[in-house]
N, CA, C and O of each residue as an XYZ file, in Angstrom:
280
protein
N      87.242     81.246    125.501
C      88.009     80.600    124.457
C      87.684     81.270    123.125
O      86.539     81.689    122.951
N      88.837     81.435    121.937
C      88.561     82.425    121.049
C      87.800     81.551    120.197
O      87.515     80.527    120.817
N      87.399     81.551    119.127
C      86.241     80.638    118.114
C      87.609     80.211    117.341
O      87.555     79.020    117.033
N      88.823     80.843    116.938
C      89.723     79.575    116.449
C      90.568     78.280    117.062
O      91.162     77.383    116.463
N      90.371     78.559    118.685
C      90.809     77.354    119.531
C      89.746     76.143    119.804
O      89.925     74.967    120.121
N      88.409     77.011    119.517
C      87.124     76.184    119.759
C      87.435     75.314    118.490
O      87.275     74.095    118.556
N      87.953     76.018    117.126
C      87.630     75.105    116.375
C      89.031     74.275    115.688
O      88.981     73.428    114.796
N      90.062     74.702    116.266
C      91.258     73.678    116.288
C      91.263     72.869    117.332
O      92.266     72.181    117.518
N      90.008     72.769    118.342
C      90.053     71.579    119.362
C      88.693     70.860    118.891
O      88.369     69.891    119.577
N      87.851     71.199    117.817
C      87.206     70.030    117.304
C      88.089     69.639    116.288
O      88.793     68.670    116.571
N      88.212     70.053    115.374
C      89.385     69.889    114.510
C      90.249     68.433    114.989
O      90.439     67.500    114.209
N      90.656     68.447    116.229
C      91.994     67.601    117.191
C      91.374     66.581    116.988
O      91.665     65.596    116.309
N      89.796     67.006    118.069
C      88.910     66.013    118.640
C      88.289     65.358    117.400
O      87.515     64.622    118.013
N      88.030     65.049    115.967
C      87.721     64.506    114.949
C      88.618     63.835    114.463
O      88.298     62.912    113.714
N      89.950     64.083    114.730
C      91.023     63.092    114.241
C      90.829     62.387    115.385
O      90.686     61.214    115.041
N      90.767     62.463    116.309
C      90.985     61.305    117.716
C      89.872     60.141    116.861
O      90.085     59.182    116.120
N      88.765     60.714    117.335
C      87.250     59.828    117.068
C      87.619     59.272    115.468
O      86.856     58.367    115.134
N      88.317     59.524    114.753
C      88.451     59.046    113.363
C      89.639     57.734    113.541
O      89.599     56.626    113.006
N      90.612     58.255    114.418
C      91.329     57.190    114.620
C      91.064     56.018    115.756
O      91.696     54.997    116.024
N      90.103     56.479    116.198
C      89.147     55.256    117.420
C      88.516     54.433    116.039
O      89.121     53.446    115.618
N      87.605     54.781    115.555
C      86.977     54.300    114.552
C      88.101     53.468    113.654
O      88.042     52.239    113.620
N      88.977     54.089    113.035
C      89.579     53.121    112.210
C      90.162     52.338    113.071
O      89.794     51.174    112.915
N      90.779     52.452    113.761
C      91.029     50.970    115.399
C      90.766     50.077    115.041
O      91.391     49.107    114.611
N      88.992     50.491    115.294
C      88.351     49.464    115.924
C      88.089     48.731    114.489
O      87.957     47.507    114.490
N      88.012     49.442    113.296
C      87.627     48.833    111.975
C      88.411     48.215    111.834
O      87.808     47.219    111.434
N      89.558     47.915    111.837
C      90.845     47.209    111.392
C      90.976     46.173    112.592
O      91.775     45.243    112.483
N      90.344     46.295    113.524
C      90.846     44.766    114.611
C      89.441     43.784    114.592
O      88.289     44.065    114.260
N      90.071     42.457    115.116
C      89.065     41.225    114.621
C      87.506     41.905    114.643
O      86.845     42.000    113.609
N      87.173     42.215    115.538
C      85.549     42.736    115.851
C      85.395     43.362    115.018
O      84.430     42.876    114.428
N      85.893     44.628    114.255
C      85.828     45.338    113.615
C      85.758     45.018    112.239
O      85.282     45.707    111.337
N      86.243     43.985    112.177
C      86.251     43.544    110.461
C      84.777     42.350    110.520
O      84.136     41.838    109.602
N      84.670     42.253    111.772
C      83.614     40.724    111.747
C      82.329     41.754    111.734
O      81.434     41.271    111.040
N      81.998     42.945    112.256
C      81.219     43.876    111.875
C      81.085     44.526    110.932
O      79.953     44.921    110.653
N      82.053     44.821    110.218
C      82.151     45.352    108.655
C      81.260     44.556    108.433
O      80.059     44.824    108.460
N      82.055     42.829    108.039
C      81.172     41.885    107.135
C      79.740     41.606    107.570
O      78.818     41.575    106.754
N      79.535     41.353    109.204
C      77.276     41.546    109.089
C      77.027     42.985    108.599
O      75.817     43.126    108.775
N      77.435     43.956    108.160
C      76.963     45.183    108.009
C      77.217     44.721    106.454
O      76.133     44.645    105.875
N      77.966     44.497    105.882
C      77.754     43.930    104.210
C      76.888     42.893    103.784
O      76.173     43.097    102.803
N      76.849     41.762    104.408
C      75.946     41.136    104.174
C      74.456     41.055    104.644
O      73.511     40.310    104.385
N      74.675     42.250    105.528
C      72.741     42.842    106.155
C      72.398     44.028    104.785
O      71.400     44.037    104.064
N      73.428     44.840    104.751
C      72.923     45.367    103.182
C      72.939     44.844    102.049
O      72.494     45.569    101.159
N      73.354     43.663    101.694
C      73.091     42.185    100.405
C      71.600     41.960    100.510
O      70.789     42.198     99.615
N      71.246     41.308    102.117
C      70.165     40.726    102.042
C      68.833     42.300    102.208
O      67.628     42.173    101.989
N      69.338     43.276    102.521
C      68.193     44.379    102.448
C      68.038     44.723    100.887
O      67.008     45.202    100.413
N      69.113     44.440    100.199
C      68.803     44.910     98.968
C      68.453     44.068     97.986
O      68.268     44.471     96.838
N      68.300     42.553     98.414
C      67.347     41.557     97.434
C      66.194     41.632     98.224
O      65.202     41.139     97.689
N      66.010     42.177     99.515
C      64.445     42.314    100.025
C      63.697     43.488     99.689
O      62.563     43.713    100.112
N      64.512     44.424     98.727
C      63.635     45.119     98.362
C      63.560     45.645     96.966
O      62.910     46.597     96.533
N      64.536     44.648     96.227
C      63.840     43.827     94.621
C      62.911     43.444     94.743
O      61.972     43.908     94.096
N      62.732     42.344     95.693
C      61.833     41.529     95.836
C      60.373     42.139     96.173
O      59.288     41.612     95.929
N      60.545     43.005     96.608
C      59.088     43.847     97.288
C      59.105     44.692     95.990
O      58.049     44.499     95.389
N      59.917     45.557     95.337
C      59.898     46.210     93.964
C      59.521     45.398     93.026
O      59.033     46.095     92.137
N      59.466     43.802     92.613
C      58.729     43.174     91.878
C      57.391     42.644     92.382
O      56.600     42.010     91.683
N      57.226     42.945     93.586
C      56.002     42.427     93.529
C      54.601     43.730     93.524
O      53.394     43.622     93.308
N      55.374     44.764     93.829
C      54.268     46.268     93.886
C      54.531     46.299     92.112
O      53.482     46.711     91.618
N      55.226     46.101     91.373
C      55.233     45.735     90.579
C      54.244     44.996     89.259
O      53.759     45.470     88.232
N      54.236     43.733     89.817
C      53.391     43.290     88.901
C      51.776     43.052     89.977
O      50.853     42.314     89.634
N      51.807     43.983     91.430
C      50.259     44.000     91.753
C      49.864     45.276     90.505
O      48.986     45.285     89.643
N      50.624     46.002     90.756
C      50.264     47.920     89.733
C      49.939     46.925     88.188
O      49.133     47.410     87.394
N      50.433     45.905     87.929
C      50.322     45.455     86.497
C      48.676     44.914     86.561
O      47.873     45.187     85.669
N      48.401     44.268     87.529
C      47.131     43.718     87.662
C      46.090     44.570     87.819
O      45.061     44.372     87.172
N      46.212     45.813     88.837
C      45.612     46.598     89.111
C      45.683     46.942     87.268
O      44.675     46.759     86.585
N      46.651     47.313     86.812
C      46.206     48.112     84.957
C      45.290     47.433     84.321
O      44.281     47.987     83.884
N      45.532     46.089     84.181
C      44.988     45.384     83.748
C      43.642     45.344     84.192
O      42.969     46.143     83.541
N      43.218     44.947     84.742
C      41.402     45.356     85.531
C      40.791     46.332     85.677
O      39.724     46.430     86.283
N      41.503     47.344     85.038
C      40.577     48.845     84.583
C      40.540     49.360     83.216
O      41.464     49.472     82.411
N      39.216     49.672     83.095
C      38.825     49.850     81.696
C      39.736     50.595     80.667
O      40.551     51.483     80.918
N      39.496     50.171     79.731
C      40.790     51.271     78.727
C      39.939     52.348     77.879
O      39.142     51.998     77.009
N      40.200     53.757     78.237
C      39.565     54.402     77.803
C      40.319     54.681     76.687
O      41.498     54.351     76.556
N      39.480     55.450     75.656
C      39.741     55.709     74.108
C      40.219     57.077     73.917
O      40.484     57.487     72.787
């Protein structure tokens, strides 16, 4: 096979798999998975405010309890 049929049959084969994918994104399952995949990245990203304020104000404590040099 010449290397431009190899690559007008991935080429094909990426629209197929692109239009499986949007399918499946656009029918009930697909949208009910969108939304746990939005609201699993909501709650990952106040869990790691939450861990960013607390390394946070430990690094503040840790400053605080070492000597201040001049």
């Amino acid at each position: 096979m010449k290397g431009s049929t190899k690559t007008l049959l991935g080429f094909l084969a990426g629209i197929a798999v692109s239009a499986g994918v949007y399918a499946f994104l656009k029918s009930k399952k697909g949208k009910e998975l969108s939304q746990k995949m939005k609201d699993k990245a909501t709650d990952l990203k106040q869990d790691f405010a939450d861990l960013s304020d607390k390394a946070r104000h430990a690094m503040k404590k840790v400053q605080d309890g070492l000597p201040q040099s001049e």
